[in-house]
C-alpha positions in Angstrom: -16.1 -7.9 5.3 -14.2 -9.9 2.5 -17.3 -12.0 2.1 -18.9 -9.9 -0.4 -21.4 -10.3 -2.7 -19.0 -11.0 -5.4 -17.3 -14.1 -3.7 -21.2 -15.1 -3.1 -21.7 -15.2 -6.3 -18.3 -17.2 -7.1 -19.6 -19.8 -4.1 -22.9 -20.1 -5.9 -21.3 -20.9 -9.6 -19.3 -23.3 -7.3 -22.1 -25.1 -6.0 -24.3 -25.0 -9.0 -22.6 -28.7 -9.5 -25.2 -30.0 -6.6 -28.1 -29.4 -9.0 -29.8 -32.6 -9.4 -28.1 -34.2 -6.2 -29.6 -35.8 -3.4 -28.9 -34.6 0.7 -27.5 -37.9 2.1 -26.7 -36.6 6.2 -27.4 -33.6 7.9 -25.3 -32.9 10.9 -25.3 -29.9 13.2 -21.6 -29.6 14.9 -22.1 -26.3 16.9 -24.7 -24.0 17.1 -24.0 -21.7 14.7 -23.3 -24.6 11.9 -24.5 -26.9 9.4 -22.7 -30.0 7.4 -24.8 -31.5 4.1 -23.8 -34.5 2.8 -24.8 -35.1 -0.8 -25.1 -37.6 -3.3 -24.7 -37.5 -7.1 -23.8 -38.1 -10.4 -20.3 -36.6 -9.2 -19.9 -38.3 -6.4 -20.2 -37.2 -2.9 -19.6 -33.9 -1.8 -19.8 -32.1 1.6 -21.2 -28.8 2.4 -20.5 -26.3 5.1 -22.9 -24.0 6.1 -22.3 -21.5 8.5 -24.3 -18.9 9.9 -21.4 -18.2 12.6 -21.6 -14.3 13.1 -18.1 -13.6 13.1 -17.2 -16.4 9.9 -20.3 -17.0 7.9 -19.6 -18.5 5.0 -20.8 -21.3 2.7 -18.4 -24.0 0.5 -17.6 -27.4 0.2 -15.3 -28.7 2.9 -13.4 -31.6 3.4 -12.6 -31.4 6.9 -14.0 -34.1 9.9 -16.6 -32.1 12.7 -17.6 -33.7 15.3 -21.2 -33.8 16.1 -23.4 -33.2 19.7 -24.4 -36.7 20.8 -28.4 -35.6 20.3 -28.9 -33.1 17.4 -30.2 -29.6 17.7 -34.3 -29.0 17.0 -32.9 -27.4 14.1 -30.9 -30.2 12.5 -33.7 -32.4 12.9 -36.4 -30.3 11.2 -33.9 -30.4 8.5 -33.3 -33.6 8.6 -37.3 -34.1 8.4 -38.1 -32.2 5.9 -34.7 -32.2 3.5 -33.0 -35.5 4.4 -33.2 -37.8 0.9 -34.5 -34.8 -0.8 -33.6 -33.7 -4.1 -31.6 -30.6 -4.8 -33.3 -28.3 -7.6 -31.6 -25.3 -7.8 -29.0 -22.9 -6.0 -29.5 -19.1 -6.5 -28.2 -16.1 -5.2 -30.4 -13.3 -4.8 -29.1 -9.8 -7.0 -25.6 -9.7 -5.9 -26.8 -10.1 -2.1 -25.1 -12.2 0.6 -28.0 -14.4 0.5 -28.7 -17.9 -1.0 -31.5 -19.9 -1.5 -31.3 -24.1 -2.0 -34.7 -25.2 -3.3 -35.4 -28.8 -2.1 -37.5 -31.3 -3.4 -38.8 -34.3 -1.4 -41.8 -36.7 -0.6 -43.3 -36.4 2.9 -44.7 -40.0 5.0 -47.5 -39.7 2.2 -45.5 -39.7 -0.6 -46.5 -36.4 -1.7 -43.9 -34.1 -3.2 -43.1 -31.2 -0.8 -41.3 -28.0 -2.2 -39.0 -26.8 1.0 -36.3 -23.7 0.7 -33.0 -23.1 2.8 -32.4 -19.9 2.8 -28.8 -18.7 3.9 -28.3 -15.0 4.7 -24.2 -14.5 5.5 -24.4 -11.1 6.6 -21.8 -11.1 9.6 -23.6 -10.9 13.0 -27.0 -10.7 11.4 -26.5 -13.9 9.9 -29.0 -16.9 9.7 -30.4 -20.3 8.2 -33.8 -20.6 7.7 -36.0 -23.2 6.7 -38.9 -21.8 4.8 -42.3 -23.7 2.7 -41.2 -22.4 -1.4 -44.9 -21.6 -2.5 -45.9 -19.4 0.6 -42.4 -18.5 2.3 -43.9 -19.7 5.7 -40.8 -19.9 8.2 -40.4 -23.6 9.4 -37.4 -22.4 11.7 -34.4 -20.8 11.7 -30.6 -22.0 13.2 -31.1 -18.4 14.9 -34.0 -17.2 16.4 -35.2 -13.1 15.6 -38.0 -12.1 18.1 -40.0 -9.0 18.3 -37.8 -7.8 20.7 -34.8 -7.7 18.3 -35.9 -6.7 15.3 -39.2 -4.7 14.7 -38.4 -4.9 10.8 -38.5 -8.6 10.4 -39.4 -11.8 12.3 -37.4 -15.1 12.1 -39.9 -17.7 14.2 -41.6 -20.6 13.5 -45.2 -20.0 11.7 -44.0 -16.2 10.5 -44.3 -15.1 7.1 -40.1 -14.8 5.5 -39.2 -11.3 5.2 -36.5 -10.4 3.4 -33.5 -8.3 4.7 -33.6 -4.5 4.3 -32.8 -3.6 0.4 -29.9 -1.4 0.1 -30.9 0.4 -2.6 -27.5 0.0 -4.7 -26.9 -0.7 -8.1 -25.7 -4.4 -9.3 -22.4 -3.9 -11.3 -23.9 -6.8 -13.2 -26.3 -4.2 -14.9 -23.5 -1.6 -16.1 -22.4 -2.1 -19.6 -21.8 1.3 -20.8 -19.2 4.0 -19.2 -22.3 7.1 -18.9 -23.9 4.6 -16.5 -21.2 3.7 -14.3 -20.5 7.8 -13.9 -24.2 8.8 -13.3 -24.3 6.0 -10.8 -21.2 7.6 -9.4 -22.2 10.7 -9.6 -25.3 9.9 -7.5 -23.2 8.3 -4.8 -21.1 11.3 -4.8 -23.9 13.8 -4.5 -23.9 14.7 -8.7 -21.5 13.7 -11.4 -20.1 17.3 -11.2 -18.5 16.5 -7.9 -16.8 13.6 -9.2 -14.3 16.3 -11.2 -13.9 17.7 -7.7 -10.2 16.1 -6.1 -10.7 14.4 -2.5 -13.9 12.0 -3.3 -12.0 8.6 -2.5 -13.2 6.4 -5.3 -13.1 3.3 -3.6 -15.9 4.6 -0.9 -17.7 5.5 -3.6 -17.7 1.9 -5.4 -18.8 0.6 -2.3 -21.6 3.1 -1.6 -23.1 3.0 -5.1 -22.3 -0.9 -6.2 -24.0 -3.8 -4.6 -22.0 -7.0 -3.5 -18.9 -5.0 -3.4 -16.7 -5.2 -0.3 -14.2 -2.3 0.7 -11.5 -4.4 -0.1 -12.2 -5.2 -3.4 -13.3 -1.4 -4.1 -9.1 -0.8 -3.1 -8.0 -3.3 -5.8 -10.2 -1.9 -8.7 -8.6 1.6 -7.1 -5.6 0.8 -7.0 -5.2 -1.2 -11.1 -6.8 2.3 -12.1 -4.3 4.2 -10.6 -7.2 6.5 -8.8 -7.6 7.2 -5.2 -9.8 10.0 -5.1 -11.7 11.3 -7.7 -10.4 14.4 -10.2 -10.5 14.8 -13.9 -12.6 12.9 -16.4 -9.2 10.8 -17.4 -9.2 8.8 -14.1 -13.1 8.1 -13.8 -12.4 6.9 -17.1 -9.3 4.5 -16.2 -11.6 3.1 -13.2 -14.3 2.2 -15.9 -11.8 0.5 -17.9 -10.6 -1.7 -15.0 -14.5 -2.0 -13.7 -15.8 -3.4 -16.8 -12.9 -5.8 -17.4 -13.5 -7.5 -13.9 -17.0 -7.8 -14.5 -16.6 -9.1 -17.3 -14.7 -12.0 -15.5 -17.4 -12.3 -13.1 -20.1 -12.7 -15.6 -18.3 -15.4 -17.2 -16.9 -17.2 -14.2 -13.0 -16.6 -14.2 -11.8 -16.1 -10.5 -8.5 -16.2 -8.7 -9.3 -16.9 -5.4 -6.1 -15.9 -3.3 -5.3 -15.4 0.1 -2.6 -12.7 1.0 -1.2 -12.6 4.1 0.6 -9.3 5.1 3.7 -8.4 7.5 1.7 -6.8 10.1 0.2 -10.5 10.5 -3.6 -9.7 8.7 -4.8 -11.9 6.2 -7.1 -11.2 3.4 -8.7 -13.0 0.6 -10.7 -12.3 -2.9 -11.5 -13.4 -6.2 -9.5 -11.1 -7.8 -6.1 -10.9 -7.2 -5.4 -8.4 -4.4 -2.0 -6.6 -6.2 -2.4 -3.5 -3.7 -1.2 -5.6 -0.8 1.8 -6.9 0.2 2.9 -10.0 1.8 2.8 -13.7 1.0 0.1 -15.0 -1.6 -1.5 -18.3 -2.1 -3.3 -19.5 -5.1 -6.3 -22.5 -5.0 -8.0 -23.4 -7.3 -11.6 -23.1 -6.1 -13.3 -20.8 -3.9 -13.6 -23.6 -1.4 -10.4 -24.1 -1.4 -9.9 -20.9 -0.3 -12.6 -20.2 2.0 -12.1 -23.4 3.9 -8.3 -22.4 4.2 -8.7 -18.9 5.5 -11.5 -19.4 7.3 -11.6 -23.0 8.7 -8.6 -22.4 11.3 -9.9 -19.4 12.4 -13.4 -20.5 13.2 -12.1 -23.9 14.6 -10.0 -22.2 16.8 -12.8 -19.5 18.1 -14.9 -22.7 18.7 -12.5 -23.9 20.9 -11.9 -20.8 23.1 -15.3 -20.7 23.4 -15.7 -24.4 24.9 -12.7 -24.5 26.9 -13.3 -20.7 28.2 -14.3 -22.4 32.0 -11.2 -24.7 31.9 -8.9 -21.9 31.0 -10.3 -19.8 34.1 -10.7 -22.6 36.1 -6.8 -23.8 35.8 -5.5 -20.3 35.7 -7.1 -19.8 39.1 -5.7 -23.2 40.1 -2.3 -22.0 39.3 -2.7 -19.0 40.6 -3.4 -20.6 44.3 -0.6 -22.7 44.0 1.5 -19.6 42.9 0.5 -17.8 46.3 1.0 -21.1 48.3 4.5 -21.1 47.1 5.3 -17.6 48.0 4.0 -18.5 51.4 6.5 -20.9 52.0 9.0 -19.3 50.5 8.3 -17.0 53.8 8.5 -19.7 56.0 11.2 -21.2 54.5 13.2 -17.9 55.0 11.9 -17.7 58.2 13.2 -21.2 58.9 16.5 -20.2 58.3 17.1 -18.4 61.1 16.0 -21.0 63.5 19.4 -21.0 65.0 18.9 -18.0 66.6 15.9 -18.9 68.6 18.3 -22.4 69.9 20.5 -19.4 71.0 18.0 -17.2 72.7 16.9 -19.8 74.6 21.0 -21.3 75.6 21.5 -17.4 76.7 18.6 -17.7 79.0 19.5 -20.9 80.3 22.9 -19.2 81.1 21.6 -16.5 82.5 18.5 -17.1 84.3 19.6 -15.7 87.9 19.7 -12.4 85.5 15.8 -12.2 85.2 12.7 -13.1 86.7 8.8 -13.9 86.1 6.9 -10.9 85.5 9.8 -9.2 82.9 9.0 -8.1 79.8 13.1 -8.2 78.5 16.3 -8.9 80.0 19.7 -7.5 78.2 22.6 -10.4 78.0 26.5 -10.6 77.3 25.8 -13.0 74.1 28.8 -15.0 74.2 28.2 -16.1 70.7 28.8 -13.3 69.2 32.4 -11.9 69.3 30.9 -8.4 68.0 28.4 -7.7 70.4 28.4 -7.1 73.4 25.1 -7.7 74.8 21.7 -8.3 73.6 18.2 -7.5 74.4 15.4 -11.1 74.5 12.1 -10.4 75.1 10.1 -12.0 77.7 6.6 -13.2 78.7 6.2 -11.3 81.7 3.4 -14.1 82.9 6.8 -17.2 82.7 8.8 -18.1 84.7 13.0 -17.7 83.7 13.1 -21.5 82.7 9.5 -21.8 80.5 11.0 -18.7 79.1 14.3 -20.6 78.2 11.5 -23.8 76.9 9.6 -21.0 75.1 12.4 -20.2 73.0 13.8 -24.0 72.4 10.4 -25.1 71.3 10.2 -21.9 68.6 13.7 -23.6 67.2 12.5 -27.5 67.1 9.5 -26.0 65.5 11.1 -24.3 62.8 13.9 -26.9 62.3 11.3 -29.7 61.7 9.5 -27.5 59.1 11.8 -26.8 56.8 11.7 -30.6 55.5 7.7 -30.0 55.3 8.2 -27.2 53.6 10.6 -28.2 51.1 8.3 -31.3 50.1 4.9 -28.8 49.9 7.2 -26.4 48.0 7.9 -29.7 45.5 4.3 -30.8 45.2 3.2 -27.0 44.4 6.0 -26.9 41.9 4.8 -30.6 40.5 1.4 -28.9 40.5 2.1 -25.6 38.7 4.2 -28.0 35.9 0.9 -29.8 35.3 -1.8 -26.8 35.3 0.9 -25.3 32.6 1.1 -28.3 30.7 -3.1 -28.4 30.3 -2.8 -24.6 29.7 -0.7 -25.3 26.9 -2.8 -28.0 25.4 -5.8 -26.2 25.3 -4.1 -23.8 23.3 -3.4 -26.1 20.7 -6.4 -28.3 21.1 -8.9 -29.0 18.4 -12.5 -29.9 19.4 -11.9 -33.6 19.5 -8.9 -33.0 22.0 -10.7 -31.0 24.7 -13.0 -33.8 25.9 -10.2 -36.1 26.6 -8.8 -32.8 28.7 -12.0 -32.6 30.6 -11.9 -36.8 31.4 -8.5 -35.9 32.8 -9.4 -33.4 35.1 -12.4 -35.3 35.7 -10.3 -38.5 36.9 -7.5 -36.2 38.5 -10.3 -34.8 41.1 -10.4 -31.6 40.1 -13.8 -31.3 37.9 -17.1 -32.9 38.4 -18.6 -35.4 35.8 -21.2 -34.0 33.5 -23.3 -37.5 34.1 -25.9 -38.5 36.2 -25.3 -39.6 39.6 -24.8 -42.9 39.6 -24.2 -43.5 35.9 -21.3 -45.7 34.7 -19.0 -44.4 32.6 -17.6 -45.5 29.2 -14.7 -46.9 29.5 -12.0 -44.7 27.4 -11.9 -45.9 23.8 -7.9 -45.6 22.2 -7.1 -41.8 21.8 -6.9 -40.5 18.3 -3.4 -39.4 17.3 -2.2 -36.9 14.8 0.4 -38.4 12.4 2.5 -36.6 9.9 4.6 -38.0 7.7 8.2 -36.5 7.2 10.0 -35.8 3.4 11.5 -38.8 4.1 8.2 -40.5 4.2 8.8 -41.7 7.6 5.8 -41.5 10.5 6.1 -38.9 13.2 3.2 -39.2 16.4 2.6 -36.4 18.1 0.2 -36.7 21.1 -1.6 -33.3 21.8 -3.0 -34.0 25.0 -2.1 -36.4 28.1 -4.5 -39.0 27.3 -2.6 -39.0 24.1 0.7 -38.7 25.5 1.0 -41.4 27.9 -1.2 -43.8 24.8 1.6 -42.9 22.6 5.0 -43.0 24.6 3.5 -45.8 27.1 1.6 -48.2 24.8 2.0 -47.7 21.2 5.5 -46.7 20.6 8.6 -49.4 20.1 11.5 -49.5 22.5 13.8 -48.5 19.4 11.3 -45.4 18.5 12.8 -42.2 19.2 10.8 -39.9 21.4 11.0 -35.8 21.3 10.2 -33.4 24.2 11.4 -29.5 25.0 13.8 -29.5 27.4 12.3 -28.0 30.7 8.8 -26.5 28.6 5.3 -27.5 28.3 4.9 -29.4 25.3 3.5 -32.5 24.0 5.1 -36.1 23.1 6.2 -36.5 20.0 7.7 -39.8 18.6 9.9 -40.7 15.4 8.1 -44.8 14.3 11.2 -46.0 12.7 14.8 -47.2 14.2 16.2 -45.5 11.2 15.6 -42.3 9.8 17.7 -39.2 8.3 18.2 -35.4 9.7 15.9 -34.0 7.9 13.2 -36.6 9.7 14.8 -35.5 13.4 14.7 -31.4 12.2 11.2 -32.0 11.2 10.0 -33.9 14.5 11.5 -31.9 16.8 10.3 -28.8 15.0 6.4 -30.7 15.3 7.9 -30.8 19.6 8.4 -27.2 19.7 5.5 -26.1 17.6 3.3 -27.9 20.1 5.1 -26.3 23.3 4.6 -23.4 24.9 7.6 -21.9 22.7 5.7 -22.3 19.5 6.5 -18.5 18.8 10.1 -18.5 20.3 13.2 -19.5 18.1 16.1 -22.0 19.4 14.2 -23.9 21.1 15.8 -26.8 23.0 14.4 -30.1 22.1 15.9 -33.4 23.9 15.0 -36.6 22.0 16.0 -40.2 23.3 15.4 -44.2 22.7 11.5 -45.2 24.1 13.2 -47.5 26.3 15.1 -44.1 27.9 11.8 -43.0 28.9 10.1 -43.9 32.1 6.6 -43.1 33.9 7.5 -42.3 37.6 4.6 -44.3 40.0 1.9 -42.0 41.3 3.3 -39.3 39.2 0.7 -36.7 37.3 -0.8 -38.1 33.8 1.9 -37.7 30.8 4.9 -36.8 33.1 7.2 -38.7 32.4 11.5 -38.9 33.4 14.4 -39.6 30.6 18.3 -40.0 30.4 20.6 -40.6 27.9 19.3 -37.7 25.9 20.7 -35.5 23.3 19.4 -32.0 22.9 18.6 -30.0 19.4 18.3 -26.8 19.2 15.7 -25.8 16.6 13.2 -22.8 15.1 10.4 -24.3 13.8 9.5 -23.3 10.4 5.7 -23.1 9.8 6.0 -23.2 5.9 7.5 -26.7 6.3 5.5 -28.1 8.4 2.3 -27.1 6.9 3.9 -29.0 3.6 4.5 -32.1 5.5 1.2 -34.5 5.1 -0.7 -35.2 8.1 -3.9 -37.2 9.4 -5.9 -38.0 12.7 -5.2 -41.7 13.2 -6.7 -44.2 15.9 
């Protein structure tokens, strides 16, 4: 994983500025996460720690979370034991993904207590645990490790802290002379003669013999050297050279945390600039900066599948129904059609009736409506008479003709329907965590999902929705509702009559709206490139965009929440540019 020891050990310089601080807030968003507000001589600063086993990390963050209404067991034993506390040191054990924060703080006695957080970001193995300093007693942990998991070590409450498995390697720290960094080589490779020997990929053999290094950053010290596998003395030599000159970074705290982002779509980041890939590159200055900006997306969005996983199933079901419902009466509509011939049938036996009698099964007649045939064959119900026979097929045709206005309107509410489960489908895509609960209070209030609450309970009445703003280069304010509790706030209630409002033409998308009677193109290009970015054709290019005056815009009665019916439009046709938008400035505003 990128996340090796290395970047730990750039976090942990990072963080060494919340010595002598004081924990403000701790706050427990999801279940895998922690936010620590601190105080100090600095100012505030807010700390992510994340045990998440896909994204565990640890920086400073300045993004909002929003927290569980009652806080996790976990977040309140913190909270107990840390809250107010003072922060004595931050240390990261060898060149290990683990930290340690020592904490110190008087209990309801006023007796100075010595408490330890101890995070161990080691991908699905990864954990928080709250442990007593002097004799590494286990409080808790954000994850729990039973018997049953792990016979090696224990993570419960009352357990004495083991530490995790040592790996035996070497920390780079410790390798000043060239001899050493080829015996501990050489060891990795089996014996320093086998390092002469062409085919040992040097890389694999940085990462088996050095701790804290990740396989990516093994590539990059590679790759400067001009080595891929191992072979004469000349190019373990070049490696050493390019070895001890990073180290020598790392030991005196010069990074360049980057994040690369290839054409095949990956994304990778380091401390040290990754020159052996290519793609697009972005500088930050810190390594929050950079963890928060590869990582933060990512996790959010992963947070979000996994909370809006039942919605997603439930509405693609929902769709699906309606799907089948509509081919259904396609079929009847098609059936419908030929109604004409059953008015027909019946007018041939009507004609004809001394032809036939009860207790036939058919009866062959001249049909004198058809100027190409001579005759055709009507089945019978041998147990009518000749006239309920004629009736029988008279009543088919009435049937059928009266349907096909039924069917029509059923076919316009399934349509109506499948328009709105899309439109939900497409907002959860985009949702953050704040958006999803207004999505389930939709669903909620259209009927189609239960309410969490008790029976009986009253519910809150709707507080404004939150909106996301950004600001075009022309410094003008663009809304863009993600959701239809945002929508219909935005284009119904809070936007002007002379605002202009943005919507794909004929896709799933959200509102968007232009604040200002006056603007320039480059505000309309930007707006209706925010329309198609949150649309269903966020990946497509020339999309069609209509955009019209607020008081164009109308709210059909009884129609489905955020629909909504236009005219006097214009259309643009636009391909949104994600490089531009991501430089426009943007906030969550009530």
């Amino acid at each position: 994983m990128a996340l090796d020891g290395i970047v730990t050990r750039a976090a942990v310089s990072e963080l060494q500025q919340l010595v002598g601080g004081r924990i403000h807030k701790i706050h427990q968003p999801t279940a895998h996460d922690l936010v620590v507000q601190t105080r100090g001589a600095g100012g505030g600063r807010k700390l992510l720690i994340s045990a998440n086993p896909t994204y565990p990390r640890i920086h400073f963050t300045e993004r909002s979370y929003q927290n569980p209404m009652e806080p996790p067991m976990f977040c309140m034993l913190l909270r107990k034991y840390c809250e107010g506390g003072q922060i004595e040191a931050v240390r990261q054990i060898g060149m290990e993904r683990v930290i340690e924060l020592d904490i110190r703080q008087r209990d309801e006695l006023g007796d100075l207590t010595l408490k330890t957080i101890i995070i161990e970001l080691m991908g699905r193995h990864s954990n928080i645990i709250l442990v007593d300093t002097a004799t590494r007693t286990i409080h808790d942990g954000i994850h729990h490790v039973t018997p049953a998991i792990s016979s090696y070590r224990i993570v419960m409450p009352g357990t004495a802290y083991t530490a995790p498995p040592d790996q035996h390697k070497t920390d780079p720290l410790h390798l000043t002379e060239e001899n050493d960094f080829a015996r501990i080589l050489g060891e990795a490779a089996g014996s320093e003669a086998d390092l002469e020997q062409p085919g040992k990929p040097l890389d694999k053999l940085l990462v088996a013999a050095l701790s804290g290094f990740s396989p990516l950053l093994a590539r990059e010290l590679a790759y400067r050297a001009g080595s891929v596998d191992a072979g004469d003395g000349s190019e373990l030599h070049r490696l050493w050279t390019v070895f001890s000159s990073f180290m020598e970074s790392v030991r005196s705290g010069r990074y360049a945390p980057n994040i690369v982002e290839t054409p095949a779509g990956k994304s990778y980041f380091s401390i040290i600039e990754l020159t052996h890939l290519e793609g697009e590159r972005r500088g930050f200055e810190t390594i929050s900066q950079c963890l928060e900006a590869f990582y933060g997306e990512k996790a959010s969005r992963d947070t979000v599948k996994q909370r809006v996983s039942d919605m997603i199933r439930f509405l693609q079901n929902e769709k699906a129904k309606n799907v089948k419902k509509v081919d259904k009466l396609n079929e009847t509509l098609e059936e419908a059609k030929g109604a004409d011939k059953y008015r027909i049938l019946g007018e041939l036996l009507t004609t004809y009736m001394h032809a036939f009698s009860k207790g036939d099964r058919s009866v062959e007649l001249e049909n004198y409506y058809d100027e190409n045939a001579a005759s055709v064959t009507i089945e019978l119900d041998p147990q009518l008479s000749p006239s309920d026979n004629a009736q029988r097929y008279f009543r088919r045709y009435t049937k059928f003709r009266n349907s096909t206005e039924a069917v029509k309107e059923q076919m316009a509410l399934a349509g109506t329907e499948i328009a709105y489960l899309d439109s939900l489908l497409q907002q959860l895509d985009t949702a953050s965590l704040e958006d999803i609960e207004e999505i389930r209070e939709e669903l909620v209030a259209e009927g189609y999902l239960r309410a969490r609450g008790k029976r009986g309970a009253k519910r809150k009445k709707a507080a404004r929705p939150a909106l996301l703003c950004y600001t075009s280069s022309e410094g003008i304010a663009i809304y863009v509702g993600k959701n239809n509790t945002q929508n219909e706030y935005l284009t119904n209630r809070l936007a002007s009559q002379g605002d202009t409002w943005l919507h794909t033409k004929d896709i799933p998308g959200s509102h968007v709206v232009i604040r200002s009677a006056e603007f320039g193109n480059a505000t309309l290009e930007e707006a209706a490139m925010l329309a198609a970015h949150y649309s269903q054709a966020r990946s497509s290019s020339m999309v069609p965009v209509d955009y019209t005056l607020i008081r164009h815009v109308h709210k059909p009665s009884g129609s489905k929440p955020g629909f909504v019916i236009y005219d006097r439009q214009k259309t643009l046709f636009i391909t949104p540019d994600e490089a531009r938008l991501q430089e426009l400035p943007s906030a969550v505003k009530a």
